[in-house]
MARFISE-431539 format. One record per atom (N, C-alpha, C): y negated, x negated, z; atom name. Coordinates in steps of 0.001 Angstrom, whole numbers, plus 500000, padded with zeros to 6 digits. Layout:
<pts>
north/east/up/atome
Y/X/Z/CA;
...
</pts>
This chain:
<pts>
north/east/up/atome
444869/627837/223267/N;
444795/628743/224390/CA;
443425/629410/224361/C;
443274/630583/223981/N;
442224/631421/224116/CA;
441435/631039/222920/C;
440652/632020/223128/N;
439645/631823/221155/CA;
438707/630636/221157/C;
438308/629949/221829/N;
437563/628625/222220/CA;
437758/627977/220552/C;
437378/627541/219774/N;
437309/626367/218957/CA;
436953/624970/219254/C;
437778/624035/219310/N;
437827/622858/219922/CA;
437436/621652/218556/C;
436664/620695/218903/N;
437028/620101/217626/CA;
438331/619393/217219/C;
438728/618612/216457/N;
440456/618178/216315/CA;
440715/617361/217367/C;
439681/616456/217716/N;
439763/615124/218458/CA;
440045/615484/219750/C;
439269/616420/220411/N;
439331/617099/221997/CA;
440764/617917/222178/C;
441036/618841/220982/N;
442473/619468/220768/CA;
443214/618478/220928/C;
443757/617507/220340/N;
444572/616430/220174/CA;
444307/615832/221296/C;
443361/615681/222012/N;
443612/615005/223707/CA;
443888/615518/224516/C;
443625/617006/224504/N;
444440/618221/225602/CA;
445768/618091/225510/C;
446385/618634/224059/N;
447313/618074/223847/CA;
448346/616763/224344/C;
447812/615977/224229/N;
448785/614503/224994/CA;
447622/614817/226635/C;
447332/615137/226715/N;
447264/615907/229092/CA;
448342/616783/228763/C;
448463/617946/228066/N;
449385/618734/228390/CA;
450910/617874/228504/C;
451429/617369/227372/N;
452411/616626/226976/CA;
452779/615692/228093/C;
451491/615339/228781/N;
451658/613964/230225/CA;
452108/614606/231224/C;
451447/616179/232026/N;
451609/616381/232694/CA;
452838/617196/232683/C;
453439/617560/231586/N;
455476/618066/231473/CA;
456067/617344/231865/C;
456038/615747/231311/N;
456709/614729/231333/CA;
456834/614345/232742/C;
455326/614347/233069/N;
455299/614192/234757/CA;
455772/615323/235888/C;
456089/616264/235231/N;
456082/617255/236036/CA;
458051/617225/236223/C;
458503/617047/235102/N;
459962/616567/234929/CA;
460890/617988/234957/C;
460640/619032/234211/N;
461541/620229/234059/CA;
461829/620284/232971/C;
461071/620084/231947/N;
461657/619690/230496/CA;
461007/618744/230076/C;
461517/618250/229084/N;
461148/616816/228222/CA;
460991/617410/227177/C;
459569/616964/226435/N;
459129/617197/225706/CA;
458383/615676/224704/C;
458425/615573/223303/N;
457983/614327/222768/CA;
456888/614918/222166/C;
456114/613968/220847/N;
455004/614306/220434/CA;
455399/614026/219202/C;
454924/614683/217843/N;
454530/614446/216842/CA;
453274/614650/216105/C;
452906/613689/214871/N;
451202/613622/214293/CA;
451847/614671/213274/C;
451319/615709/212814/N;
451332/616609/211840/CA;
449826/616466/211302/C;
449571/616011/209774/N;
448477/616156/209123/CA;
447211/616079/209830/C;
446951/614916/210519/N;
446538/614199/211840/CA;
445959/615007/213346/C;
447166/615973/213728/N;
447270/616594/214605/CA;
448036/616469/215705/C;
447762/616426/217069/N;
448977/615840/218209/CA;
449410/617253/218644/C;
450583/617049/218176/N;
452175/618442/218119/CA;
452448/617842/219656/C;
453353/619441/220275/N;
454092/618939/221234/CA;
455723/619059/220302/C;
456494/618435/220925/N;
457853/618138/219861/CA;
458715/618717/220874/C;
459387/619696/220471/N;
460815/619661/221292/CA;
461896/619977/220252/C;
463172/618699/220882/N;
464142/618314/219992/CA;
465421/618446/220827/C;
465820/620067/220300/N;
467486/620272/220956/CA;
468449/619659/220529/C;
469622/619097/220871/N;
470676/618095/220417/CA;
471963/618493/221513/C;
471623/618389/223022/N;
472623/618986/223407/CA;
473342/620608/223043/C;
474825/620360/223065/N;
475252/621366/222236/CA;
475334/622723/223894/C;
474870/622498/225208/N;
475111/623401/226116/CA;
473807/623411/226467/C;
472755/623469/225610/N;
471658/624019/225831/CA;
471798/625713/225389/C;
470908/625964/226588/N;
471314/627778/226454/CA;
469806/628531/226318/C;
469701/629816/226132/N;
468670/630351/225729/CA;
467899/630269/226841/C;
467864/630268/228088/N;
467023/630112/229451/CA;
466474/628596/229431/C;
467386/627683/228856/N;
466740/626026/228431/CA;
465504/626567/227838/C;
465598/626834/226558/N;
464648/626939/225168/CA;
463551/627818/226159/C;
463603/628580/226987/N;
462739/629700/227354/CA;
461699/628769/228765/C;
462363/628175/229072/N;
461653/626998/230342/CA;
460792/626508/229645/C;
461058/625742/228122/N;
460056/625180/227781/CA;
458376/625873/227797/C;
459007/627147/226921/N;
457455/627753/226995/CA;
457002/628317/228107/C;
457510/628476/229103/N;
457265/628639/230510/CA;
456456/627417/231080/C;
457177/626325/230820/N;
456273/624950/231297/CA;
455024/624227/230680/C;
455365/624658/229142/N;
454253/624259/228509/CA;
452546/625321/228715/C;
453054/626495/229049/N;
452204/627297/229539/CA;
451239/627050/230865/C;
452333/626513/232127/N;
452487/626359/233315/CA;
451284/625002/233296/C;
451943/624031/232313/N;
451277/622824/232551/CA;
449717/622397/231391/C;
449595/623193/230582/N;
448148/623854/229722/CA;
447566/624127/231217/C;
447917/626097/231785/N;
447110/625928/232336/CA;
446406/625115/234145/C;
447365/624037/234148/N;
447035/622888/235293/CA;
445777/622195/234461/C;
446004/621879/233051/N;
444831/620841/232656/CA;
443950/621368/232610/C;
443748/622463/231900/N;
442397/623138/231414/CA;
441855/623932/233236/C;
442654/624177/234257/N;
442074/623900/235207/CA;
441554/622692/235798/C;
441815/621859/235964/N;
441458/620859/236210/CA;
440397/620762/235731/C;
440397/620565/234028/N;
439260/620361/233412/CA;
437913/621222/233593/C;
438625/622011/234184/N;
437337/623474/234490/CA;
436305/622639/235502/C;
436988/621606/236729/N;
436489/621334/237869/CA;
436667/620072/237899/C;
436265/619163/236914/N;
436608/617979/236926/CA;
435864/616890/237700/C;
436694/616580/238399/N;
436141/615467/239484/CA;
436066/613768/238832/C;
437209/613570/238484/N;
436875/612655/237914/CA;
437941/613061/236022/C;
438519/614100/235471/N;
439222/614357/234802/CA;
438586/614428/233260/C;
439314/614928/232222/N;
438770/615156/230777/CA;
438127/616695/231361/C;
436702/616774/229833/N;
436470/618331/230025/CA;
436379/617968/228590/C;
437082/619439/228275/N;
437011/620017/227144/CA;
436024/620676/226520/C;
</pts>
C-alpha cells in the first residue's frame, strides 16, 4: 500500500494484522500462505455458487481492513507501527 518500502519482516507482520482483522471482521475468509519467505494473503474458491460480487468483496475487504491497520498503526496506543 503506497510507495513506503517496508523491510520483509514488518511487511509480513502487517500482513498477518491485515489477515486477523478480515477474519475478525467476518465478511470473507481469507487463509495465509509463505511464498519464498513471504506472508501471502490466500484466497481459496471451491464453492461452485460463488459469484463475481463474492470475488469482488474480497478486495473490497482486504482494502477496507489494510486501511483499519495502517490506521491504527498511524496512532498507536498500544498497537504495531510500521
Amino acid at each position: 500500500m503506497g510507495k513506503r518500502d517496508l523491510p520483509e519482516p514488518k511487511l509480513n507482520q502487517l500482513n498477518l494484522d491485515i489477515l486477523k482483522r478480515i477474519v475478525a471482521r467476518g465478511h470473507v475468509y481469507l487463509s495465509n500462505a509463505t511464498l519464498q519467505s513471504k506472508f501471502c494473503l490466500r484466497a481459496c474458491i471451491v464453492n461452485h455458487r460463488t459469484t463475481d460480487s463474492d470475488i469482488d468483496a474480497i478486495q473490497a475487504e482486504v482494502l477496507s481492513a489494510a486501511t483499519e491497520v495502517l490506521h491504527q498503526a498511524s496512532f498507536p496506543s498500544q498497537g504495531q507501527t510500521y
